[in-house]
PyMOL Python script that loads the backbone (N, CA, C, O; Angstrom):
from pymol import cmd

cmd.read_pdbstr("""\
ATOM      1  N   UNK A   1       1.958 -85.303  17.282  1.00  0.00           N
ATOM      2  CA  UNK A   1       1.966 -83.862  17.205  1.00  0.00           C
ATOM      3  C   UNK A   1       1.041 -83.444  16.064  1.00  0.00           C
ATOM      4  O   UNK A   1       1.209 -83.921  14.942  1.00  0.00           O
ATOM      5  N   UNK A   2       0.094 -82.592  16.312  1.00  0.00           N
ATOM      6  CA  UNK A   2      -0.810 -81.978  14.752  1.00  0.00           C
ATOM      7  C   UNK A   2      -0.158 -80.702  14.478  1.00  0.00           C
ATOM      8  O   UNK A   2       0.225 -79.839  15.267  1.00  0.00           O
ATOM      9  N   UNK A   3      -0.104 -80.755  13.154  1.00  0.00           N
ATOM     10  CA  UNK A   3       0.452 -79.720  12.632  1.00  0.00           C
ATOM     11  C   UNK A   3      -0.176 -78.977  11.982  1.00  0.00           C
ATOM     12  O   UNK A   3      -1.090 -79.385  11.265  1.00  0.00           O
ATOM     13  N   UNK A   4       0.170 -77.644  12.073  1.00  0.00           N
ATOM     14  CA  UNK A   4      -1.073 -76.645  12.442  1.00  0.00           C
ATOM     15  C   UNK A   4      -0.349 -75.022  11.565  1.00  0.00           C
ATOM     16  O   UNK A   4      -0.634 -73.830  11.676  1.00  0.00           O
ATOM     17  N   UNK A   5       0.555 -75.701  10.817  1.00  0.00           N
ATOM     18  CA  UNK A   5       1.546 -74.513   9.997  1.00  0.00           C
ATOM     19  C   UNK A   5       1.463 -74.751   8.559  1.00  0.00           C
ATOM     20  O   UNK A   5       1.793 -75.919   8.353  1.00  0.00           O
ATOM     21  N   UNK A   6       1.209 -74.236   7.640  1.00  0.00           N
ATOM     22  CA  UNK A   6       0.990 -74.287   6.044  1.00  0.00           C
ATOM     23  C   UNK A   6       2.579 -74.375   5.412  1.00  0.00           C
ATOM     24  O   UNK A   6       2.728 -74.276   4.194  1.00  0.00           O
ATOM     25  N   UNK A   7       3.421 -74.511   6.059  1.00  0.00           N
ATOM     26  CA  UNK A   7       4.841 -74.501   5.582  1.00  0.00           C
ATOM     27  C   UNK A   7       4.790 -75.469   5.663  1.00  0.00           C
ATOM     28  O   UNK A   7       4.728 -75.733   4.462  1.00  0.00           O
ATOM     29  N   UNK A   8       4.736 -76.954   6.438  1.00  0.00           N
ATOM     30  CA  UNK A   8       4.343 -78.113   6.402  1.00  0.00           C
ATOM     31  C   UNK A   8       4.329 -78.474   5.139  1.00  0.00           C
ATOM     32  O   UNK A   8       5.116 -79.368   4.827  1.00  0.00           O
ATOM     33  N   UNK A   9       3.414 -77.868   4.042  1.00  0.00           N
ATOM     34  CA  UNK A   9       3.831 -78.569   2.632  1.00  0.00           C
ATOM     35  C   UNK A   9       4.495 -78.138   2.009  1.00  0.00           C
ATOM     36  O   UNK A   9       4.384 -78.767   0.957  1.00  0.00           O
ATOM     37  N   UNK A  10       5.332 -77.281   1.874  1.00  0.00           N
ATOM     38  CA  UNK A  10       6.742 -76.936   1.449  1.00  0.00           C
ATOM     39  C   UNK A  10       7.826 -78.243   1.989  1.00  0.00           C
ATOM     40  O   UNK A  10       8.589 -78.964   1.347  1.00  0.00           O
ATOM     41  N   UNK A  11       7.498 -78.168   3.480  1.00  0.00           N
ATOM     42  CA  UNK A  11       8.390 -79.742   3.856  1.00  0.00           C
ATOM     43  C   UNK A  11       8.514 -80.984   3.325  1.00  0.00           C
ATOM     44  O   UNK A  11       9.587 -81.469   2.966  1.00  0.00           O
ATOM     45  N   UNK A  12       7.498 -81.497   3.265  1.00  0.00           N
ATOM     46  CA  UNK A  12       6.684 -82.680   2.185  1.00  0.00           C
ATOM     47  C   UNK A  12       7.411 -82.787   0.853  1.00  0.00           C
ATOM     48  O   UNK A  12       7.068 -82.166  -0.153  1.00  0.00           O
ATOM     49  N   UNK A  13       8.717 -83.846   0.943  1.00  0.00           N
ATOM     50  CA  UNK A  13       8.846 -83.826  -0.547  1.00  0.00           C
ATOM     51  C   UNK A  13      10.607 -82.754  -0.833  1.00  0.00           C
ATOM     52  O   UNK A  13      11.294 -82.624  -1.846  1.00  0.00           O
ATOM     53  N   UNK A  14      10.789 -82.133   0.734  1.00  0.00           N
ATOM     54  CA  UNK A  14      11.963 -81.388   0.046  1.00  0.00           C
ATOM     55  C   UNK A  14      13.346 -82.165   0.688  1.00  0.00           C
ATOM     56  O   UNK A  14      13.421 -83.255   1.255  1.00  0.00           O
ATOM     57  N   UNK A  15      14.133 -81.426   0.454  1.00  0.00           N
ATOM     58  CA  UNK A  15      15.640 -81.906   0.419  1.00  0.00           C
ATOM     59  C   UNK A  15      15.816 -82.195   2.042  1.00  0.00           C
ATOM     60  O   UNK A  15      16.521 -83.086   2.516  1.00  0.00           O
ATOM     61  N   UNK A  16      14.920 -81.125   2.879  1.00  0.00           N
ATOM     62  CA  UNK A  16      15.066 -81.650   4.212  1.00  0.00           C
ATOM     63  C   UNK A  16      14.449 -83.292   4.771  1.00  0.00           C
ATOM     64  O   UNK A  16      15.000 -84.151   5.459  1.00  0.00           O
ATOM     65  N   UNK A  17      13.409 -83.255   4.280  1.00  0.00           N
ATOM     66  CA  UNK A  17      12.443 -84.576   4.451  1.00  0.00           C
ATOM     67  C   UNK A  17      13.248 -85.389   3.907  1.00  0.00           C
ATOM     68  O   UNK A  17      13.541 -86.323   4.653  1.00  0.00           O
ATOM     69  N   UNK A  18      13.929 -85.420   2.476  1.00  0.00           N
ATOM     70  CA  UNK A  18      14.863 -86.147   2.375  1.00  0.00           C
ATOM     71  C   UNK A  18      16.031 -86.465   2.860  1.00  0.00           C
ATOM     72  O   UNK A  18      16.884 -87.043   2.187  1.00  0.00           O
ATOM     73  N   UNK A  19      16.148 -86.206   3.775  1.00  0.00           N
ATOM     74  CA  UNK A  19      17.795 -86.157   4.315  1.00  0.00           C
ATOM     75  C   UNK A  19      16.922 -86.935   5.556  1.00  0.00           C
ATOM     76  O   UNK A  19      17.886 -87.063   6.311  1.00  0.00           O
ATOM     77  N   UNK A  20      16.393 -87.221   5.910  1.00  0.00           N
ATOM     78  CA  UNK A  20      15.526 -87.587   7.366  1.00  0.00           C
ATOM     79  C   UNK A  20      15.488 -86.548   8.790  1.00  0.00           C
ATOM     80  O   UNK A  20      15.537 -86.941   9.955  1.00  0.00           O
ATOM     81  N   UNK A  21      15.378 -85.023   8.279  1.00  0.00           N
ATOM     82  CA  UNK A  21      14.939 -84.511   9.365  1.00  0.00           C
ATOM     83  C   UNK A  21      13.442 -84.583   9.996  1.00  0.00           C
ATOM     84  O   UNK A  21      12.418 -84.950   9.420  1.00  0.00           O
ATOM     85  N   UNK A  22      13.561 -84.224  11.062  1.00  0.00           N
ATOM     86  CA  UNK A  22      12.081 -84.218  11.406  1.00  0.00           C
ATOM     87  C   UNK A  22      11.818 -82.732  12.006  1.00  0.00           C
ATOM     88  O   UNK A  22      12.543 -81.841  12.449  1.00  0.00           O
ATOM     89  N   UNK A  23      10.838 -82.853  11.862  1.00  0.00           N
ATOM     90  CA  UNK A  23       9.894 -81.276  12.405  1.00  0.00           C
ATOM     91  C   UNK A  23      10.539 -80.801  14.165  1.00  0.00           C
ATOM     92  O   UNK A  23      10.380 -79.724  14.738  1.00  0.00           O
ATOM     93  N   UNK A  24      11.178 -81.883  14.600  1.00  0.00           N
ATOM     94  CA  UNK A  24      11.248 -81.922  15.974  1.00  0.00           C
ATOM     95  C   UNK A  24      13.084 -81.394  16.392  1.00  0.00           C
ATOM     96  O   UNK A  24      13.560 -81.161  17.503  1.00  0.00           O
ATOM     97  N   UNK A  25      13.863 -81.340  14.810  1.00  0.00           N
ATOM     98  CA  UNK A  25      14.758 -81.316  15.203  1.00  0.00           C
ATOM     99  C   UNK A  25      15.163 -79.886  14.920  1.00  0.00           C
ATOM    100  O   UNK A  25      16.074 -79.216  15.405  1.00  0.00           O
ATOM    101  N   UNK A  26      14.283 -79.604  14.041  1.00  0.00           N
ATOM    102  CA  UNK A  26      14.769 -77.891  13.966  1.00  0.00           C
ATOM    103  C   UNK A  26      13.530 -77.128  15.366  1.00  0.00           C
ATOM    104  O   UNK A  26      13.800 -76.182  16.106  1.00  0.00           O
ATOM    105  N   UNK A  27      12.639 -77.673  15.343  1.00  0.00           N
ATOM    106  CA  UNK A  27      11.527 -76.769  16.429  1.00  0.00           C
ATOM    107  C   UNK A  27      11.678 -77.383  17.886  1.00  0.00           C
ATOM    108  O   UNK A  27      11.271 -76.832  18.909  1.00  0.00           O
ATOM    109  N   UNK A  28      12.427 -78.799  17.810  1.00  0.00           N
ATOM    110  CA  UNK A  28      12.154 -79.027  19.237  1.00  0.00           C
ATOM    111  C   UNK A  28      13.508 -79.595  20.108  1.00  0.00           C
ATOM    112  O   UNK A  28      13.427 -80.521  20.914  1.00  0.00           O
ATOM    113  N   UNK A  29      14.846 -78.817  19.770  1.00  0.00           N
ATOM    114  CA  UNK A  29      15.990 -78.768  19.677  1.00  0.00           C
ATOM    115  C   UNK A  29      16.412 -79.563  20.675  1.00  0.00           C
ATOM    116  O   UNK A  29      15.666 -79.680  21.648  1.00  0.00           O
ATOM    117  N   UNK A  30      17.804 -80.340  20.653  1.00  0.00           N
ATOM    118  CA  UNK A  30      18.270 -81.162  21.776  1.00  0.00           C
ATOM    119  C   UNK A  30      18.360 -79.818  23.216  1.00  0.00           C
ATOM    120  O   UNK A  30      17.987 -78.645  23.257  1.00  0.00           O
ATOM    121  N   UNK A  31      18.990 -80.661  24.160  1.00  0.00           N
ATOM    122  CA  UNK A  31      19.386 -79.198  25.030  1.00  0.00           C
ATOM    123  C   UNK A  31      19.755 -79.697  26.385  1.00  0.00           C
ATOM    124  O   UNK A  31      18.985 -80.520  26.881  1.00  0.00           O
ATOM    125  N   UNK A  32      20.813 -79.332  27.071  1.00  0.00           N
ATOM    126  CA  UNK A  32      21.557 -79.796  28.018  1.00  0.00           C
ATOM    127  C   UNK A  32      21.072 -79.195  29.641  1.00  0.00           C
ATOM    128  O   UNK A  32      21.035 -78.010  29.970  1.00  0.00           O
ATOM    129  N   UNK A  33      20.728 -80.385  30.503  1.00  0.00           N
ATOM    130  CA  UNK A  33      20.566 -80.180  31.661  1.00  0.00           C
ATOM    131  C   UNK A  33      21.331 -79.743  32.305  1.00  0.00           C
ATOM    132  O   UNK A  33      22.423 -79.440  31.825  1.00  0.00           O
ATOM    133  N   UNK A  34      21.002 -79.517  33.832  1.00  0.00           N
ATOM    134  CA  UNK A  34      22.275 -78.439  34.648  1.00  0.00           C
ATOM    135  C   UNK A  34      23.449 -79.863  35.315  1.00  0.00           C
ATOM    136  O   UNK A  34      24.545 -79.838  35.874  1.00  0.00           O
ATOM    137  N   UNK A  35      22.506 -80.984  34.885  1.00  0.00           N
ATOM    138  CA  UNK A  35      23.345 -82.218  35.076  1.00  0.00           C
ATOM    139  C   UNK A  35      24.111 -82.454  34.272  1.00  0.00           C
ATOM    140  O   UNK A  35      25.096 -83.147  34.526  1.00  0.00           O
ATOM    141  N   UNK A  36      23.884 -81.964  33.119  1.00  0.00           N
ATOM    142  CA  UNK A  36      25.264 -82.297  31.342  1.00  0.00           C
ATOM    143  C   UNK A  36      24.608 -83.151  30.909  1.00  0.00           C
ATOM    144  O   UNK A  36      25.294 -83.888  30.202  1.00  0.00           O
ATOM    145  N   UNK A  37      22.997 -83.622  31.004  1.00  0.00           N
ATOM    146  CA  UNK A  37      22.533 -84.881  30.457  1.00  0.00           C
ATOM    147  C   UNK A  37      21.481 -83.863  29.163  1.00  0.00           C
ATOM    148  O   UNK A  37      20.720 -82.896  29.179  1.00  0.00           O
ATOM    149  N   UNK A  38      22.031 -84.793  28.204  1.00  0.00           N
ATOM    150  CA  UNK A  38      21.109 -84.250  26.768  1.00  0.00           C
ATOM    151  C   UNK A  38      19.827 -84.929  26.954  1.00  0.00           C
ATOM    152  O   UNK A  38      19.600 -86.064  27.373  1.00  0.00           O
ATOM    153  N   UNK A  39      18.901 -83.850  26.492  1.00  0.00           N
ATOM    154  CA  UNK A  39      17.709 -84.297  26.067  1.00  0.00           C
ATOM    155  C   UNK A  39      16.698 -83.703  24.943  1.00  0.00           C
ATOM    156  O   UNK A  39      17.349 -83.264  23.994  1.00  0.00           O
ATOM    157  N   UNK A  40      15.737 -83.606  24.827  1.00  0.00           N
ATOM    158  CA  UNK A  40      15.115 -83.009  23.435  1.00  0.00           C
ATOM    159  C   UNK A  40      14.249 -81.712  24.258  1.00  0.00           C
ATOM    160  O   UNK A  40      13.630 -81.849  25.313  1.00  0.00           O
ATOM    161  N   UNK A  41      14.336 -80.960  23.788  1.00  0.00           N
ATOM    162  CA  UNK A  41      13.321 -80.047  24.866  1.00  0.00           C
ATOM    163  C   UNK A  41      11.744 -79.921  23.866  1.00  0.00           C
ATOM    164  O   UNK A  41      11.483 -79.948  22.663  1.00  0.00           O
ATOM    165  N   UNK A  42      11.111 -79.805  24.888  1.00  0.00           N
ATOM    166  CA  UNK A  42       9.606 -79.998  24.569  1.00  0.00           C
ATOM    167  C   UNK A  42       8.741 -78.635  24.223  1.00  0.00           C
ATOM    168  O   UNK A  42       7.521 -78.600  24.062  1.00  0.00           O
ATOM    169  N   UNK A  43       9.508 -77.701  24.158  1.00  0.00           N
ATOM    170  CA  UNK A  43       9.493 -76.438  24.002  1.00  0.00           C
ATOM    171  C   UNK A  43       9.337 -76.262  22.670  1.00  0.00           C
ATOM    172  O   UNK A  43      10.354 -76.015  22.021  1.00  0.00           O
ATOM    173  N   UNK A  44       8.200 -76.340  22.064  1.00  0.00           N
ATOM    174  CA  UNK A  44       7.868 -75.963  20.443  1.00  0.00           C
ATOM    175  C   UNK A  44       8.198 -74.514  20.089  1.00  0.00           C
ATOM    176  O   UNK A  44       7.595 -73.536  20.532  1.00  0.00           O
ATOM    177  N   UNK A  45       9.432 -74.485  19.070  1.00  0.00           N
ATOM    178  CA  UNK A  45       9.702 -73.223  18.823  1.00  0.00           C
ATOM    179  C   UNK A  45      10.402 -72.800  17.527  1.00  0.00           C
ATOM    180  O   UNK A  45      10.763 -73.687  16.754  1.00  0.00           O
ATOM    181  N   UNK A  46      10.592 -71.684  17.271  1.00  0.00           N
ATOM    182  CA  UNK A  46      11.043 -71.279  15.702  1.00  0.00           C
ATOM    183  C   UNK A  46      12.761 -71.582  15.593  1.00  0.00           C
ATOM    184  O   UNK A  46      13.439 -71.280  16.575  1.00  0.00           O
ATOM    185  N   UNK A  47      13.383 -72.134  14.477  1.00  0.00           N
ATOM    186  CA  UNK A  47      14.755 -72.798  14.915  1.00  0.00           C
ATOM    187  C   UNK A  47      15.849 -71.092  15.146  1.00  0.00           C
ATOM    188  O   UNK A  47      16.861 -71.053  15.846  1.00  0.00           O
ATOM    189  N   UNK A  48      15.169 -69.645  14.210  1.00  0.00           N
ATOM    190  CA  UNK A  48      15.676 -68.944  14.680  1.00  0.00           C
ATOM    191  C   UNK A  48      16.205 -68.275  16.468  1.00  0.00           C
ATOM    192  O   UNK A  48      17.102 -67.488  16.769  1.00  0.00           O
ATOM    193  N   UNK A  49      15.034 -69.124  17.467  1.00  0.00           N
ATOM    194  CA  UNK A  49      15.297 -69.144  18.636  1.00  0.00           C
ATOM    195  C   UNK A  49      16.567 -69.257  19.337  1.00  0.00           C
ATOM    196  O   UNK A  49      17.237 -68.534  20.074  1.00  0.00           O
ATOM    197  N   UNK A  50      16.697 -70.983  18.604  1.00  0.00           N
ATOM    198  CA  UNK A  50      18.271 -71.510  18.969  1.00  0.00           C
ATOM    199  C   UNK A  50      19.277 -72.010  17.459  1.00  0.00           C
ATOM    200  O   UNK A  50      19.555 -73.147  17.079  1.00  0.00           O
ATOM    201  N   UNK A  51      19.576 -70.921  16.965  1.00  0.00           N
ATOM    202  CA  UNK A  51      20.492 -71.350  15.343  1.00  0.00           C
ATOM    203  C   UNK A  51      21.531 -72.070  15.767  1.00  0.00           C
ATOM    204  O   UNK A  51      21.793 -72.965  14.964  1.00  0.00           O
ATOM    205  N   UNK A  52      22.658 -72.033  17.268  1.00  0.00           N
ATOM    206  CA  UNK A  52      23.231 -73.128  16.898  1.00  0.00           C
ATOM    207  C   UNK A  52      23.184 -74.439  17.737  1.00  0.00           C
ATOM    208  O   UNK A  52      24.140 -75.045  18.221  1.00  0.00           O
ATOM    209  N   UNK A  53      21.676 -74.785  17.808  1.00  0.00           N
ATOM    210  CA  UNK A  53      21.279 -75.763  18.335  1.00  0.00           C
ATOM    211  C   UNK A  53      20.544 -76.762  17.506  1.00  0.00           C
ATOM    212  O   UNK A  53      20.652 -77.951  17.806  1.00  0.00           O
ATOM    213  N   UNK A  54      19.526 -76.261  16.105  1.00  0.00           N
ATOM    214  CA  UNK A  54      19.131 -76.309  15.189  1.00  0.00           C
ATOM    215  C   UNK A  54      20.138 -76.297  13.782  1.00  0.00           C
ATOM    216  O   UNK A  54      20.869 -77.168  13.309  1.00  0.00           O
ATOM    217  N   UNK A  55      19.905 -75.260  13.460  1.00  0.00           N
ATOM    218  CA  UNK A  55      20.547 -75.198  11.432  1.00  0.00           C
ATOM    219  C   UNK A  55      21.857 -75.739  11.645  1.00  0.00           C
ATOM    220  O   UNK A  55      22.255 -76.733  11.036  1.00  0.00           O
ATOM    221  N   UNK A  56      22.648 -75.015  12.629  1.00  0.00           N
ATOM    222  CA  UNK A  56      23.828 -75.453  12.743  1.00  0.00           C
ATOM    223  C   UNK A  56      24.751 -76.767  13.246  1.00  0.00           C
ATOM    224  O   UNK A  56      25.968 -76.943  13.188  1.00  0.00           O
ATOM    225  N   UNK A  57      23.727 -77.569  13.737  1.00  0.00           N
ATOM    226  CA  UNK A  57      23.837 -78.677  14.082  1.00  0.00           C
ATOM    227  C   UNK A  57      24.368 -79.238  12.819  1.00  0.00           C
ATOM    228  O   UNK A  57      25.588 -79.368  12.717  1.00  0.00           O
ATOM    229  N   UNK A  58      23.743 -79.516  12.040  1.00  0.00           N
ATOM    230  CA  UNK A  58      23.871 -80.111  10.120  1.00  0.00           C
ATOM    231  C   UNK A  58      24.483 -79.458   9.315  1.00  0.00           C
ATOM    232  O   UNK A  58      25.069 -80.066   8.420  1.00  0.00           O
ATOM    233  N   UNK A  59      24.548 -77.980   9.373  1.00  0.00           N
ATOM    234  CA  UNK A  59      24.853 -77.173   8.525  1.00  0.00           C
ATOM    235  C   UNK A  59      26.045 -76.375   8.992  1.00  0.00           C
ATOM    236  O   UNK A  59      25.959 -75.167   9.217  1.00  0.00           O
ATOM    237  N   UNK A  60      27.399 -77.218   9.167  1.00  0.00           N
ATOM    238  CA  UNK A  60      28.968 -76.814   9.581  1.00  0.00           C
ATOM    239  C   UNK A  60      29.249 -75.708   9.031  1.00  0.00           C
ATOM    240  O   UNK A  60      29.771 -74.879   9.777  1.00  0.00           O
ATOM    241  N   UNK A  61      29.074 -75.403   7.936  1.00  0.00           N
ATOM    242  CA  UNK A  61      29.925 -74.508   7.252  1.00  0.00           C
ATOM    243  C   UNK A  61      29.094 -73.905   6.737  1.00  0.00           C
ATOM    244  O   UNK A  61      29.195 -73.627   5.542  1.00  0.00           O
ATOM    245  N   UNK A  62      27.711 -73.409   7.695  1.00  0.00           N
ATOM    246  CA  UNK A  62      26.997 -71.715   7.631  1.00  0.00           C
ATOM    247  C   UNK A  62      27.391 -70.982   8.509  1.00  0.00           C
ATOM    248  O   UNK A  62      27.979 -71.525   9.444  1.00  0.00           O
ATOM    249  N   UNK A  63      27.225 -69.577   8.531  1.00  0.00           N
ATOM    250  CA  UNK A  63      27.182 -69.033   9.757  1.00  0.00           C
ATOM    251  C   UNK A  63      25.721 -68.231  10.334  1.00  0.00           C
ATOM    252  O   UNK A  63      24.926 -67.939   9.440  1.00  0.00           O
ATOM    253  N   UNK A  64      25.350 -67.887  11.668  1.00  0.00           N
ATOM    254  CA  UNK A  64      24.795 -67.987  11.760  1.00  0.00           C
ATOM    255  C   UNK A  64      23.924 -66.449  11.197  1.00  0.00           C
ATOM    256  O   UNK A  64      22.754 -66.289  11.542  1.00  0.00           O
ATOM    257  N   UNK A  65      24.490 -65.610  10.501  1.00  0.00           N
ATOM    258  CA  UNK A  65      23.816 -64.945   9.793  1.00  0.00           C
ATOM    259  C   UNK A  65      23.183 -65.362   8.160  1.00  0.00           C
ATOM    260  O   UNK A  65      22.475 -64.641   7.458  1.00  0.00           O
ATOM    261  N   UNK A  66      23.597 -66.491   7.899  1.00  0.00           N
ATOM    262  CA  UNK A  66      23.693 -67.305   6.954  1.00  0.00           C
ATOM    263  C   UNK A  66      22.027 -68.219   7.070  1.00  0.00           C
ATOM    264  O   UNK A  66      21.044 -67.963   6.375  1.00  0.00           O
ATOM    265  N   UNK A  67      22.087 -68.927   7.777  1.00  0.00           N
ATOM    266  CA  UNK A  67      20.776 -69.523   8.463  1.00  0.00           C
ATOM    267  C   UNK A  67      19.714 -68.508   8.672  1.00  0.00           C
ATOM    268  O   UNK A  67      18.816 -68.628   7.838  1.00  0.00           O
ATOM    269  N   UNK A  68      19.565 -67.706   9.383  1.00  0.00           N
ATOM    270  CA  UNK A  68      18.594 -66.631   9.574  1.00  0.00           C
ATOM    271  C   UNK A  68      18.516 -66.328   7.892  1.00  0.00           C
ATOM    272  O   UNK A  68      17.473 -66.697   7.351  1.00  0.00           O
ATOM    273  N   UNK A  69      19.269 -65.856   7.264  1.00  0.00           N
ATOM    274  CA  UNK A  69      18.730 -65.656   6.073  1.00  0.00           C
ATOM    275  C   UNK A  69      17.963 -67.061   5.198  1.00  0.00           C
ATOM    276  O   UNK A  69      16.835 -66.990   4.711  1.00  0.00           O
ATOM    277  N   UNK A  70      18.716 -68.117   5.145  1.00  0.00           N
ATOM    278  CA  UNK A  70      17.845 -68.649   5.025  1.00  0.00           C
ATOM    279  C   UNK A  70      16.694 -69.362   5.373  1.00  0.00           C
ATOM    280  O   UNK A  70      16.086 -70.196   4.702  1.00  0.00           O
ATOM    281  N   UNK A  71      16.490 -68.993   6.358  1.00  0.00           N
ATOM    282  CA  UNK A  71      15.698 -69.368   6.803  1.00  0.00           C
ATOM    283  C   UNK A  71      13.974 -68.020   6.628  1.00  0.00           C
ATOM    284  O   UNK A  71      12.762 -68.201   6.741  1.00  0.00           O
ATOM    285  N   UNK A  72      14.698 -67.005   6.371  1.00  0.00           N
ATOM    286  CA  UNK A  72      13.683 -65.955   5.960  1.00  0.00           C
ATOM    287  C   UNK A  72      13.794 -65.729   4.699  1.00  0.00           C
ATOM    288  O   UNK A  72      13.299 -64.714   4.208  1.00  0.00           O
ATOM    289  N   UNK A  73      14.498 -66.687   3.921  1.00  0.00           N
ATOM    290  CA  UNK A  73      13.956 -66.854   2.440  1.00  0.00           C
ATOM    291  C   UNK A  73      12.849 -67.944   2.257  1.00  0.00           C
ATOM    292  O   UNK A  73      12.055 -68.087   1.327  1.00  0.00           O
ATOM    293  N   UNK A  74      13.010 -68.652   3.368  1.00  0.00           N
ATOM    294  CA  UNK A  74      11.942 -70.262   3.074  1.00  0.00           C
ATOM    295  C   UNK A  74      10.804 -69.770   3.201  1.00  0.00           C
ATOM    296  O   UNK A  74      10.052 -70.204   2.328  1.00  0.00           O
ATOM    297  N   UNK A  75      10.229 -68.919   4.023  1.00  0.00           N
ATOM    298  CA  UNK A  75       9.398 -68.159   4.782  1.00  0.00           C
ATOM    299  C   UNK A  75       8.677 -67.266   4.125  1.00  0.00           C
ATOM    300  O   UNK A  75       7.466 -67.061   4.214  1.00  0.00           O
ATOM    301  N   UNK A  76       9.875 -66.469   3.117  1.00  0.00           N
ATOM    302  CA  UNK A  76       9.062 -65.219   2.419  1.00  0.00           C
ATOM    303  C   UNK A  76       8.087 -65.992   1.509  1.00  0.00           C
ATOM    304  O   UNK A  76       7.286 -65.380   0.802  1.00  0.00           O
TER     305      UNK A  76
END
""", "prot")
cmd.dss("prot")
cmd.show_as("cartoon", "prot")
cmd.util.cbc("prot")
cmd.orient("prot")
């Protein structure tokens, strides 16, 4: 994947990279077929799209007005 976003080095080095997320798990979210079979969807997108498919996956005890904010603090 080339990465093509200047937030990228904010990533590099932070608490997320440390924990072993990847770019793929907040932008390219798991997601359930009409069969019930999980898979990763290929759909490059902002994790505000799907918050509790993304932030909330890891992050139990946010809510999801909680995430959107932070997530438009990382941003500002």
């Amino acid at each position: 994947m080339k990465i093509q976003h200047p937030e990228l080095e904010v990533f590099w080095g932070s608490k997320m990279e440390q924990a072993g997320v990847e770019c793929k798990d907040c932008h390219m979210p798991k997601a359930v077929s009409a069969a019930g079979i999980e898979y990763t969807s290929h759909f490059q997108t902002t994790p505000r799209v799907n918050i509790k498919g993304t932030c909330l996956r890891c992050h139990t005890d946010w809510s999801e007005e909680r995430a959107l904010y932070t997530i438009g603090s990382v941003m500002a």
